[in-house]
VOGU-3710 file (C-alpha; in Angstrom, 3 decimals, decimal comma):
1> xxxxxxxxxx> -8,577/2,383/-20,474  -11,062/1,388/-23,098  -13,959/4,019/-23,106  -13,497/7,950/-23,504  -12,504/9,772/-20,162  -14,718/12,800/-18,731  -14,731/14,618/-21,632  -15,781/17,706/-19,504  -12,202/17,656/-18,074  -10,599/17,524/-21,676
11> xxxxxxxxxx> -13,111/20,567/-22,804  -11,784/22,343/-19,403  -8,176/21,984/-20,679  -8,553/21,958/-23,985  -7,159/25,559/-24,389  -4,019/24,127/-22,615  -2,820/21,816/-25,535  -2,776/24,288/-27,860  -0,552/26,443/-25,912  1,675/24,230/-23,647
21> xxxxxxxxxx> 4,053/23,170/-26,446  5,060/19,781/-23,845  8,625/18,471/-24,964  8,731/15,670/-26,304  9,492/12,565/-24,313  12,967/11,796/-23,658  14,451/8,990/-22,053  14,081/8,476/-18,478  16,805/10,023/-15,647  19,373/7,066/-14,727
31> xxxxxxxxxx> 18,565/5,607/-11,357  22,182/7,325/-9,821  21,911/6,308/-6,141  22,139/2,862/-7,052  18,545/1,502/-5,849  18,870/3,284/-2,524  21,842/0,936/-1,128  19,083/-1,726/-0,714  21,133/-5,254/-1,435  18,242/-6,653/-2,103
41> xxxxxxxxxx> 16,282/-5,138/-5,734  12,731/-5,606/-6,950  11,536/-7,158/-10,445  9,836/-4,218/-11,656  6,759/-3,919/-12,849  7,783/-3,420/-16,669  9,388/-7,032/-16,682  6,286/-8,589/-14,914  3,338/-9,560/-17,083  0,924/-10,472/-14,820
51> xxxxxxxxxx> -1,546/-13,366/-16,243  -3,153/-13,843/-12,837  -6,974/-15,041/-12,546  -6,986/-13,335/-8,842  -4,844/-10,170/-9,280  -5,220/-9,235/-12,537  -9,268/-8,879/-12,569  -7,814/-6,401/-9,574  -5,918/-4,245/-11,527  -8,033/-3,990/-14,589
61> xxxxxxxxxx> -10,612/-2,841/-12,341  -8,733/0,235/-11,183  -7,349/0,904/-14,358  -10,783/0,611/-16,609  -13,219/1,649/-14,104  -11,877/3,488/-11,174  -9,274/6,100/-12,053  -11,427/7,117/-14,437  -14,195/7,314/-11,506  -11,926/9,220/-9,627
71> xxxxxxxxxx> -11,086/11,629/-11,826  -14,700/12,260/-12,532  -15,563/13,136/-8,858  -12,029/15,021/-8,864  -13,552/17,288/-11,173  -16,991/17,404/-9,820  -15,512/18,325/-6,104  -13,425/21,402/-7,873  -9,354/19,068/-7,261  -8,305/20,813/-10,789
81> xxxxxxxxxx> -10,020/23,518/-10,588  -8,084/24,620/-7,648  -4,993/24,638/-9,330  -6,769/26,744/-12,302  -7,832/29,244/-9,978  -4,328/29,299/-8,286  -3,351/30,251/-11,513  -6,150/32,746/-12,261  -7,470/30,927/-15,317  -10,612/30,686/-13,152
91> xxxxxxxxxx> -12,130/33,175/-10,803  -13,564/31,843/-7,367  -12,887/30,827/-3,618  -11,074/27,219/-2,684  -12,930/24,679/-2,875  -12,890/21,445/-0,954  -12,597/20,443/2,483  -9,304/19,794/3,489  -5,767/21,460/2,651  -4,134/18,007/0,966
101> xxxxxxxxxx> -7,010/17,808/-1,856  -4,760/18,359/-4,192  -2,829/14,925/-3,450  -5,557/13,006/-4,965  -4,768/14,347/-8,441  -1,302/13,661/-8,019  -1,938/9,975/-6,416  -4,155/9,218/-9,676  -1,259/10,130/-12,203  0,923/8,033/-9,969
111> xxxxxxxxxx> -1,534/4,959/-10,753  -2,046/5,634/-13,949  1,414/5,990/-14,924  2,121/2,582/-13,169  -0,788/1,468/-15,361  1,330/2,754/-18,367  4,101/0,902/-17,479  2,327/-2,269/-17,702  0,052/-1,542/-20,601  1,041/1,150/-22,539
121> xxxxxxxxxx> -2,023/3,763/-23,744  -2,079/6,974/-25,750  -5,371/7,999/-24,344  -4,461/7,770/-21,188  -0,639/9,488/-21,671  -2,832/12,278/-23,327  -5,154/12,679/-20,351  -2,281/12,897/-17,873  -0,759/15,634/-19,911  -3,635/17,580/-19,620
131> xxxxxxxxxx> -4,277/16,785/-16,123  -0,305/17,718/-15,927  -0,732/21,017/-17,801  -3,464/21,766/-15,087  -1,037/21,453/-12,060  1,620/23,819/-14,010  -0,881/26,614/-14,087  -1,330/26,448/-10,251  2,330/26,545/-9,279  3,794/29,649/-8,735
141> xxxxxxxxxx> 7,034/31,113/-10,142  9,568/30,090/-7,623  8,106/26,033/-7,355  5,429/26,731/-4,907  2,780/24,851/-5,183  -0,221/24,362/-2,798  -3,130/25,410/-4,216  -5,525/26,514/-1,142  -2,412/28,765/0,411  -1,989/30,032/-3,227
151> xxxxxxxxxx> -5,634/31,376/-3,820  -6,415/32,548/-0,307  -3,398/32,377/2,454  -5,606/33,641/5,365  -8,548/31,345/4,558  -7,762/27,475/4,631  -10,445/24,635/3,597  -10,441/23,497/7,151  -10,945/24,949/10,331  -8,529/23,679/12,165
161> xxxxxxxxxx> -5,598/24,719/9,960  -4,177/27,835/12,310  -3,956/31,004/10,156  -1,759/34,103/12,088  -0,071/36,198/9,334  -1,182/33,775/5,938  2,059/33,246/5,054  3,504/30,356/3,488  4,431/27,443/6,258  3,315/29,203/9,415
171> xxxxxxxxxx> 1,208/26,294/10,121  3,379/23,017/8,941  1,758/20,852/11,583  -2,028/20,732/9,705  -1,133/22,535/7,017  -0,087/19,920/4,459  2,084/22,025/2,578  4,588/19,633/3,028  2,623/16,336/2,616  1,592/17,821/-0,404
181> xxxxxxxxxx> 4,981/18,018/-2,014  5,552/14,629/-1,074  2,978/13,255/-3,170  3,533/15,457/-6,054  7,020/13,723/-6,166  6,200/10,651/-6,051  3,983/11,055/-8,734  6,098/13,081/-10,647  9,342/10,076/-10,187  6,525/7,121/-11,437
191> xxxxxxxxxx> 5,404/9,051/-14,454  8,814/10,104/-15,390  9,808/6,179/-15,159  6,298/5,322/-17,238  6,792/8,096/-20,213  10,414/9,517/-19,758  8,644/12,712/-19,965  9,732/15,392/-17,669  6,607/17,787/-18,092  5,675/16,441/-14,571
201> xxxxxxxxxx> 9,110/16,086/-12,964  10,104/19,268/-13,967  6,998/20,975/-12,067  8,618/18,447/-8,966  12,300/19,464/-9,477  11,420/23,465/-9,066  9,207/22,358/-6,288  11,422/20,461/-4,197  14,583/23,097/-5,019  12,237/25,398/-3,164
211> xxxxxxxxxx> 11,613/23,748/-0,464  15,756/22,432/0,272  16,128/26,284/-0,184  13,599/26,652/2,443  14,077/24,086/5,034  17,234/23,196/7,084  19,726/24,349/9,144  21,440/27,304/7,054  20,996/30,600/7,940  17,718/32,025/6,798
221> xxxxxxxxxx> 16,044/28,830/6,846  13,175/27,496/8,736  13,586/25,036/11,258  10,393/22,817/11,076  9,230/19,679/10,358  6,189/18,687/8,801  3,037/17,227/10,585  2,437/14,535/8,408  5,043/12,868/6,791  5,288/11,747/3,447
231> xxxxxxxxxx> 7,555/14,573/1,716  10,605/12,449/3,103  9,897/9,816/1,147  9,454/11,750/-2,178  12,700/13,642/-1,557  14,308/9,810/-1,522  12,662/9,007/-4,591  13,896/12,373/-6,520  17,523/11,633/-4,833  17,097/7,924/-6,482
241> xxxxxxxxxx> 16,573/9,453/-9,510  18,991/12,691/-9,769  21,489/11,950/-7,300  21,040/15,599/-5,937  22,598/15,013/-2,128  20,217/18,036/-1,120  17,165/15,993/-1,383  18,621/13,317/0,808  20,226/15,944/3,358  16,806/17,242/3,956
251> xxxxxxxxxx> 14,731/14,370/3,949  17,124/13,229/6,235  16,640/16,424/8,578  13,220/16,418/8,722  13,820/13,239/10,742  16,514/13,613/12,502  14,710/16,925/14,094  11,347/14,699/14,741  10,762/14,832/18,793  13,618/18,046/18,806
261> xxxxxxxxxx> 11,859/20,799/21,135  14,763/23,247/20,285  13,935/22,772/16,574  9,859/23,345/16,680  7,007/22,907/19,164  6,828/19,472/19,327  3,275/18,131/17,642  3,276/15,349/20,061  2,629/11,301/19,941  0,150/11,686/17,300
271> xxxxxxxxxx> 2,435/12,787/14,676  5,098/10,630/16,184  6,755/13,962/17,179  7,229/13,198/21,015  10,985/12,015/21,188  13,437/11,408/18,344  12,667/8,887/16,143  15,618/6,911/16,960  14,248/6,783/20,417  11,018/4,969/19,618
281> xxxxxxxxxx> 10,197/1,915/20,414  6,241/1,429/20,015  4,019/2,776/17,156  2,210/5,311/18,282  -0,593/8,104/17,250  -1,422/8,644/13,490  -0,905/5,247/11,756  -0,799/6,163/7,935  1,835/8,875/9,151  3,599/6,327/11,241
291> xxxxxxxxxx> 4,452/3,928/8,779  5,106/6,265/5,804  7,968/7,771/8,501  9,003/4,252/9,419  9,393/3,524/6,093  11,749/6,595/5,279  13,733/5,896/8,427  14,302/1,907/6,591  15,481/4,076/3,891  17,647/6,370/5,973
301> xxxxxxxxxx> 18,771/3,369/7,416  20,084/1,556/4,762  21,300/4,728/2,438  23,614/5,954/5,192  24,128/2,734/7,212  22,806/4,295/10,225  22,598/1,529/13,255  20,652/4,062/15,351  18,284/4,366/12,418  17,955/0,338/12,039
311> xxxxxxxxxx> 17,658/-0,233/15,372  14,511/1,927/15,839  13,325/0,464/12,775  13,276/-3,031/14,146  12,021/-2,094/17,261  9,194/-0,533/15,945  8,281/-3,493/13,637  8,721/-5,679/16,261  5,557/-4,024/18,592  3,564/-3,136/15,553
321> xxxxxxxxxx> 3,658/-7,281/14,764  3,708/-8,416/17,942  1,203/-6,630/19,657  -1,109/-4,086/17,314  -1,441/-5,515/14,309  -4,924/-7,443/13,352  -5,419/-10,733/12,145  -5,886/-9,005/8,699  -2,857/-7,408/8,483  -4,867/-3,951/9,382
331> xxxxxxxxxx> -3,264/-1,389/11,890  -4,827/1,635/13,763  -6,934/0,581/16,415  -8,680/3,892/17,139  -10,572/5,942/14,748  -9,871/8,712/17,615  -6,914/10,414/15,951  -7,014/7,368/13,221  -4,252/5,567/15,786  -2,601/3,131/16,831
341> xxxxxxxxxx> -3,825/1,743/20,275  -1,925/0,922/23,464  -0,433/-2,782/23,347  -3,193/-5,687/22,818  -5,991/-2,715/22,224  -7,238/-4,583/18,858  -11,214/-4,069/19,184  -13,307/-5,527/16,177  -16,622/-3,414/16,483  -15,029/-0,213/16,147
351> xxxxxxxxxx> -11,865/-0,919/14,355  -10,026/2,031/12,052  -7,588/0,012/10,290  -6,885/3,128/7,395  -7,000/1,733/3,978  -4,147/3,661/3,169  -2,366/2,686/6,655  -2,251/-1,099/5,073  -1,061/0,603/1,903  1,907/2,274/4,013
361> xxxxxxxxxx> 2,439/-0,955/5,996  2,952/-2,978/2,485  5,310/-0,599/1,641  7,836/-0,560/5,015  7,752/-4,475/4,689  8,923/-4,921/1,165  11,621/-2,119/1,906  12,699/-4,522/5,274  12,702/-7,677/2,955  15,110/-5,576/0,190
371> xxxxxxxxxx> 17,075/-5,116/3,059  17,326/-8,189/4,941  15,655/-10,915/2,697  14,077/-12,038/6,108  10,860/-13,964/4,903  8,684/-12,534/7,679  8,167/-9,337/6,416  6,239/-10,995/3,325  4,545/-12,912/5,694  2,610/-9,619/6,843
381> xxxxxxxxxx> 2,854/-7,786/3,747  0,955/-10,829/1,933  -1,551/-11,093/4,885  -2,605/-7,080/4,665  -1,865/-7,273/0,712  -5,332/-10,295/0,490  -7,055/-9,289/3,726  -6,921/-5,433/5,369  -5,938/-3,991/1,663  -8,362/-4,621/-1,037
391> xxxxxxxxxx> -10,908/-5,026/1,384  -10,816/-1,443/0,843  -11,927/-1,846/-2,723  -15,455/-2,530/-3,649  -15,756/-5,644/-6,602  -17,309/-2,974/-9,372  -14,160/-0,562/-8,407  -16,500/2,373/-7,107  -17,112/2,446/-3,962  -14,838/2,135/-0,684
401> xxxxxxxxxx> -13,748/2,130/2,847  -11,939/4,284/4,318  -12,005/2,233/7,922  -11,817/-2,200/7,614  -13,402/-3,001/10,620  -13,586/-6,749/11,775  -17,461/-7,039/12,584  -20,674/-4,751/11,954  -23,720/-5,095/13,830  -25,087/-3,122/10,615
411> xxxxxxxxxx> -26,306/-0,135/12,412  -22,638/1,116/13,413  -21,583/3,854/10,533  -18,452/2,789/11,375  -17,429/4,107/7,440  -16,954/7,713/8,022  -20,936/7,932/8,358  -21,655/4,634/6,757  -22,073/0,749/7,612  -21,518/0,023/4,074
421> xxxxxxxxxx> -18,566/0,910/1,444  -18,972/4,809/0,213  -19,468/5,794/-3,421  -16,531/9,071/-2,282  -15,400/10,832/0,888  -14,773/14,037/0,876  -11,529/13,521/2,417  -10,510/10,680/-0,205  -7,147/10,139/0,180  -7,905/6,429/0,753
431> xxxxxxxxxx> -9,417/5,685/-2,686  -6,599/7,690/-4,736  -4,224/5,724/-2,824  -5,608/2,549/-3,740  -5,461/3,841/-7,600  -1,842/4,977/-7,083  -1,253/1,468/-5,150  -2,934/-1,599/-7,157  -1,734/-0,779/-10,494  2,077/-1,234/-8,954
441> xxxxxxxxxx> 1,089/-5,049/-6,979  3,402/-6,763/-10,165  6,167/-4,873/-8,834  5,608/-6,649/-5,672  6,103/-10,795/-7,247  9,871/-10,910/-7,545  12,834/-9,645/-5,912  16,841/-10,193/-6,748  20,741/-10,182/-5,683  23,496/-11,009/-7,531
451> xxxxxxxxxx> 22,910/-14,599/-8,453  19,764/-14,794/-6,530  16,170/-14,702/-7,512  13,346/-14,378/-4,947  9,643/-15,657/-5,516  7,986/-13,462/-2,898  4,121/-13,665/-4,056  2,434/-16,231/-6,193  0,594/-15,268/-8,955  -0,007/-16,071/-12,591
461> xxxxxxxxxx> 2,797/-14,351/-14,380  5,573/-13,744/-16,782  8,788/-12,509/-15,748  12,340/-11,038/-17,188  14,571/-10,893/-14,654  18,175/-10,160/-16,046  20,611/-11,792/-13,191  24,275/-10,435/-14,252  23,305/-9,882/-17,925  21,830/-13,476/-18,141
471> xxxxxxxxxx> 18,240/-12,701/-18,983  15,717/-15,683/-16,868  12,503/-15,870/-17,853  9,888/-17,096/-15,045  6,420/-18,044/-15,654  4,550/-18,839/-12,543  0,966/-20,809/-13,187  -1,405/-20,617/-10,329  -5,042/-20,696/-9,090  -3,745/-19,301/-5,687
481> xxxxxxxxxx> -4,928/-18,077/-3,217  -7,582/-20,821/-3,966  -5,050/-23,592/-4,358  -1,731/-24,206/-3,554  -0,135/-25,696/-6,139  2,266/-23,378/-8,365  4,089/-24,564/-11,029  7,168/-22,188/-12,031  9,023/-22,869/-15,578  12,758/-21,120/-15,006
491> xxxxxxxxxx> 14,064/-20,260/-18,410  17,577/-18,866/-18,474  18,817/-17,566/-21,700  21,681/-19,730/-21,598  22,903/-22,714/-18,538  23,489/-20,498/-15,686  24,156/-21,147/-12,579  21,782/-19,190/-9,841  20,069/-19,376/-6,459  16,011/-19,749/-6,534
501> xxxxxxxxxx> 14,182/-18,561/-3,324  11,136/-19,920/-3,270  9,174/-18,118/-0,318  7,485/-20,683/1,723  4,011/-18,995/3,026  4,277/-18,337/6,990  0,400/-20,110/7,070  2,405/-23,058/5,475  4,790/-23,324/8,217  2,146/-23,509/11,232
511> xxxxxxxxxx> 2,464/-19,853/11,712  -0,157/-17,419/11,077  2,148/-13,988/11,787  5,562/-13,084/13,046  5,475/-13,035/16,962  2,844/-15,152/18,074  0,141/-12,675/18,787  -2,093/-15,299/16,600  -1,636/-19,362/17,023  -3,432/-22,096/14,931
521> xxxxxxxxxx> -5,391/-23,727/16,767  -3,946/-26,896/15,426  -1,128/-27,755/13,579  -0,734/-28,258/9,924  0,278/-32,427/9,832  1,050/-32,285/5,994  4,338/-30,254/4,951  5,012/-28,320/1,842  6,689/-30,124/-0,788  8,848/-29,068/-4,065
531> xxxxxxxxxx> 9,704/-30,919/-7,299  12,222/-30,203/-9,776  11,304/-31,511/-13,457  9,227/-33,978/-11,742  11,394/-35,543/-9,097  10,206/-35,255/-5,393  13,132/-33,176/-3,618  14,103/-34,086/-0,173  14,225/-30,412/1,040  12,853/-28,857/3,895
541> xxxxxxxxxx> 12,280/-25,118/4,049  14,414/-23,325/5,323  14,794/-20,210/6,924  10,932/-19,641/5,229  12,128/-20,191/1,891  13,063/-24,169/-0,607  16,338/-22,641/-1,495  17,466/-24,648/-5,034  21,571/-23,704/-6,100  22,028/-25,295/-9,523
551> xxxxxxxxxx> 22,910/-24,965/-12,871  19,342/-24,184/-14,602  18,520/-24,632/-17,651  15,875/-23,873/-20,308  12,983/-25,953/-19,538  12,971/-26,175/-15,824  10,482/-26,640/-13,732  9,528/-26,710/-10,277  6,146/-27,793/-8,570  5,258/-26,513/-5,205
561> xxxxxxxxxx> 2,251/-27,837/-3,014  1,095/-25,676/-0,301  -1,810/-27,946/1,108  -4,427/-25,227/2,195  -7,062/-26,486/5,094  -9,394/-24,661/6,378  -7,567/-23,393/9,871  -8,696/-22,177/12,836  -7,185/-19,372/14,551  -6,920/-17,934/18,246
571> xxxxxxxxxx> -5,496/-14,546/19,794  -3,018/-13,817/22,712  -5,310/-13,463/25,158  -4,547/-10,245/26,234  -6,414/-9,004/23,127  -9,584/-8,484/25,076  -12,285/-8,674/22,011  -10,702/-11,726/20,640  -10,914/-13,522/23,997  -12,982/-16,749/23,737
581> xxxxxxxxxx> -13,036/-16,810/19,935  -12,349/-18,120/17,062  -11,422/-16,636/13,360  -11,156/-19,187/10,201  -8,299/-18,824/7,549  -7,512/-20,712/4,589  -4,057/-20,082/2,620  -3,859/-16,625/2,676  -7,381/-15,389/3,479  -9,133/-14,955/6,649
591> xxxxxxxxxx> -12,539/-15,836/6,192  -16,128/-13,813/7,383  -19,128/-14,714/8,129  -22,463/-12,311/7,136  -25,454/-12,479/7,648  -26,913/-12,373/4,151  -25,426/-16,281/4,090  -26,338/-17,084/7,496  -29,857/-15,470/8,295  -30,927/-17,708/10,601
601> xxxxxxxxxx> -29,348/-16,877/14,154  -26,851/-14,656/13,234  -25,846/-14,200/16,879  -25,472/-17,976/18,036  -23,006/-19,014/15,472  -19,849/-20,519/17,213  -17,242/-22,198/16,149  -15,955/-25,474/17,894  -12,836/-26,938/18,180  -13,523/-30,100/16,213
611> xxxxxxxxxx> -15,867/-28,213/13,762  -14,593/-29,677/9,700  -15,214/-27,870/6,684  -16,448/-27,864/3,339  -14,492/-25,905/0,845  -16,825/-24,875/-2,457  -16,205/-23,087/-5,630  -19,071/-20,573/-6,225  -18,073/-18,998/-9,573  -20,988/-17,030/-10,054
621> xxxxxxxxxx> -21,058/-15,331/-6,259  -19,198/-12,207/-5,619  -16,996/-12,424/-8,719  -15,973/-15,975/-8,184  -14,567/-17,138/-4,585  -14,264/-20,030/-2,588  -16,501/-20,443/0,566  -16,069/-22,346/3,349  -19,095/-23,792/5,225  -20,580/-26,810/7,307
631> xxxxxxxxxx> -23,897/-27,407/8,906  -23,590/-24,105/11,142  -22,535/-21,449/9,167  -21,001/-20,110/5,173  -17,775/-18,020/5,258  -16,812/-15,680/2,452  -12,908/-13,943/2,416  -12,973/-10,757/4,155  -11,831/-9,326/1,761  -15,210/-9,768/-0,339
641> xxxxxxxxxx> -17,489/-8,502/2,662  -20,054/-6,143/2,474  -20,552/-5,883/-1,565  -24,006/-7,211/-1,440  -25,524/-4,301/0,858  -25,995/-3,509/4,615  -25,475/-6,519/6,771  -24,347/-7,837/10,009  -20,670/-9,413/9,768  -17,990/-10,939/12,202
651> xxxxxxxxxx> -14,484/-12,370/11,727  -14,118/-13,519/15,494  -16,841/-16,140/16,292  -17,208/-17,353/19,902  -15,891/-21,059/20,443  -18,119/-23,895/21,413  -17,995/-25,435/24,727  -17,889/-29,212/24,214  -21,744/-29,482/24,850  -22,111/-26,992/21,943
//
């Protein structure tokens, strides 16, 4: 970060650096349970230098501009100052709105650690030291640590938080207790892997020894599960790094007693709580929780080769894809419980689609593609990655949205009270989730096994990816999403033979998503095409991927050409709101029209079935994109919507009849 960071908060904490005495750092915990058991291992994001022109803009944002944001209105909304007055360093009541506040300070260390990883800064290690020294005072002897139940047990932030006794974990479905831990490991694994400093894991470690003391089936236990999930996946991440079999017991039997009247009352569909979770077969209720629990269960899955497990998994996948998921790669129909609908209920107008649901959904697909190297989950993980995920994200990095609907009539606050991106919420969980996300995207480029490499997202990069103790280094060059042309130099250390999957983008292959809920309205005539040091390679893609065994050598090169027309798209048309209409798309990004570039009837734009396209570079409008237009109407990516004020917008256009 390159200007000083809310000096307030280092005057509030000074008093701790004098007193703390922090350990030095020492090198990180080995990785013991062997990447999870996943045969398939990402590139991470200290061997990927990103150089892109699209993604790396991105990241510096969050990282210059809007951590340090969010730690500012963390401090002005009282998130450390909760853990102070847990601690009785501070005298006063809770403050805040909601029981999980104190995940945001915990999901901004997690991004700025990943931000350390990448680009390594003193100032910034300082500040999370201090922010770390903050969370210390606020936990309690034996590892507790939730700062609301700490300073008042009988008076929660929110109302509807039940309160009988104000004891610890009387309420686990609302109370967040739970959820809370989950993020605080997380957080606590990432900046243990950034610094190899275990000020921050260590307040983790006593937390999560509590809690397997707590939880389970022993005697003197409590037999619960938590109403929003999340803490299974930190347990994972602590097992990953300590090899403690506890953490993986319990994570594994807070989902095995999911749906399990005999173990709790039952919290119903909503928290995905109705029947075991090896029963389910269509997402349901609460979608952020859904997919962080889907994404443990991959993990479950795979770690203990469960086929009960795997086959839930797939099933699950396969009606999220198939028949709730929006052309954007968004998910949760409803902002009623912030849900998933019933099948084909995708409604534009008054969409949800959570910014942190995408973020949840982009992490359950790159844990299905470690397991199975199946191209299609980066098919939707690159769709919500461009479209229903940064979306969430204004272009100056301050201001966000917490729903991504698909239209606005501009008089619909359909942004928890807004029609426009919000400078906060007070339940932010989405904008600290972005922070903890964006920083990490490098981590998302590559992917190996044994002799294998995989190219799963295109991007302007440098990476080191050591295949057997043969270090290759592969620099991609790219304007995408704008163009697609890549050019990839493969430089192995010394000849070595290896396998190069080169992932071949589903919108290059005539298919806009896994499972046909979406079709092209007409097909792409002009295929993909590779080179190899300059010779044309008669090689079709296969299985979504140009697959090249050889014997590479330093020098290498390959060439790919995506050709990238402006498509049109149409929905199953069982999707009632999409019925009759038209969406465009070009390479990765679905396009939007607003009104600010189409003022004059707004309402009567259509699109036709023989309609053709401009494409036009417009450098010096809304950070640099490409727009798409012809005589009836100017496009922008979705993703870029609604940075230039209030305004009317639509994805889904009506089609032409033929004397239109």
């Amino acid at each position: 970060m390159n200007r000083p960071i809310t000096a307030c908060l280092l005057c509030l904490s000074a008093w701790l650096f004098s007193c703390s005495g922090t350990a030095p750092a020492s090198p990180p915990e080995k990785a013991t349970a062997a990447a999870m058991g996943y045969p398939i291992t990402p590139v991470d994001i200290r061997h990927v230098k990103m150089e892109d022109e699209f993604w790396l803009p991105i990241i510096r944002r969050v990282q210059e501009k809007t951590i340090e944001y969010a730690i500012q209105k963390c401090e002005e909304e009282g998130r450390m100052d909760n853990f102070l007055i847990a601690g009785k360093q501070l005298e006063g009541k809770v403050r805040g709105d909601f029981p999980f506040d104190d995940t945001d300070v915990y999901k901004i260390i997690e991004g700025a650690s990943n931000s350390l990883i990448s680009a390594p800064n003193p100032q910034l290690s300082r500040l999370l030291d201090t922010l770390i020294d903050i969370i210390a005072v606020g936990q309690e002897a034996d590892g507790y640590l939730t700062t609301w139940r700490t300073i008042d047990p009988a008076a929660p932030p929110a109302p509807w938080v039940e309160v009988k006794e104000g004891v610890r974990w009387e309420s686990l479905g609302a109370s967040h207790e739970l959820y809370n831990a989950g993020h605080l490991y997380e957080a606590a694994y990432t900046h243990h892997l950034a610094t190899g400093k275990r000020n921050f894991l260590d307040i983790a470690l006593k937390n999560a020894d509590l809690v397997v003391a707590t939880f389970g089936d022993g005697p003197g236990k409590i037999h619960n599960v938590p109403g929003h999930q999340i803490v299974e996946t930190g347990l994972l991440k602590l097992y990953e790094l300590t090899a403690r079999r506890d953490y993986l017991d319990l994570a594994r039997y807070f989902l095995d007693n999911r749906g399990n009247p005999d173990n709790h009352p039952l919290y119903g569909p909503y928290s995905q709580d109705h029947v075991p979770v090896t029963q389910q077969e269509e997402v349901v209720g609460h979608a952020v929780r859904a997919v962080y629990m889907y994404a443990t269960m991959t993990d479950i899955a795979v770690l203990m080769q469960d086929a009960a497990y795997d086959r839930a998994v797939h099933a699950l996948w396969d009606n999220m894809v198939e028949k709730k998921t929006y052309l954007t790669g968004g998910i949760g129909a409803r902002h009623e419980g912030e849900a998933f609908g019933d099948n084909y209920e995708l409604p534009n107008l008054t969409a949800y689609n959570e910014t942190c649901a995408a973020i949840g959904s982009v992490y359950w697909n790159h844990r299905l593609h470690r397991q199975s190297g199946e191209v299609k989950y980066l098919d939707v993980l690159e769709r919500t990655l461009y479209n229903g995920l940064i979306s969430g994200l204004s272009l100056d990095g301050t201001k966000f949205f917490y729903p991504n609907a698909l239209e606005s009539d501009g008089v619909y606050e359909f942004n928890r009270g807004a029609c426009t991106r919000q400078s906060w919420f007070d339940c932010s969980c989405c904008p600290t989730n972005l922070i903890r996300f964006i920083p990490a995207i490098p981590g998302l480029l590559y992917s190996k096994s044994g002799q294998t490499i995989y190219t799963n997202l295109y991007a302007g990069s440098t990476a080191d990816i050591d295949l057997n103790g043969v270090n290759f280094t592969v620099r991609q060059q790219t304007a995408y999403p704008w163009e697609g042309r890549i050019t990839l130099n493969v430089d192995p250390a010394k000849p070595t033979r290896a396998t190069l999957k080169l992932r071949v983008p589903s919108w290059a292959r005539n298919e806009v998503m896994p499972g046909g809920l979406y079709q092209y309205a007409q097909q792409l005539n002009d295929a993909p095409t590779i080179r190899l040091n300059g010779e044309l390679l008669d090689l079709a893609p296969a299985d979504g991927y140009f697959t090249i065994d050889r014997a590479w050598r330093a020098g290498d090169r390959i060439d790919l050409e995506f050709p990238m027309p402006v498509r049109k798209v149409g929905a199953d048309e069982r999707v009632a709101d999409d019925r009759g209409k038209l969406a465009l798309e070009r390479g990765p990004l679905v396009y939007a029209v607003e009104e600010v570039d189409n003022p004059r009837a707004f309402g009567d734009i259509r699109l036709g079935m023989t309609d053709e396209f401009v494409v036009e570079d417009r450098p010096d409008l809304l950070d640099g994109i490409r727009v798409v237009t012809n005589k009836n109407l100017t496009a922008i990516p979705y993703y870029a919507w609604s940075n230039r004020g209030v305004g009317k917008m639509k994805v889904w256009l009506p089609r032409a009849t033929e004397s239109q």
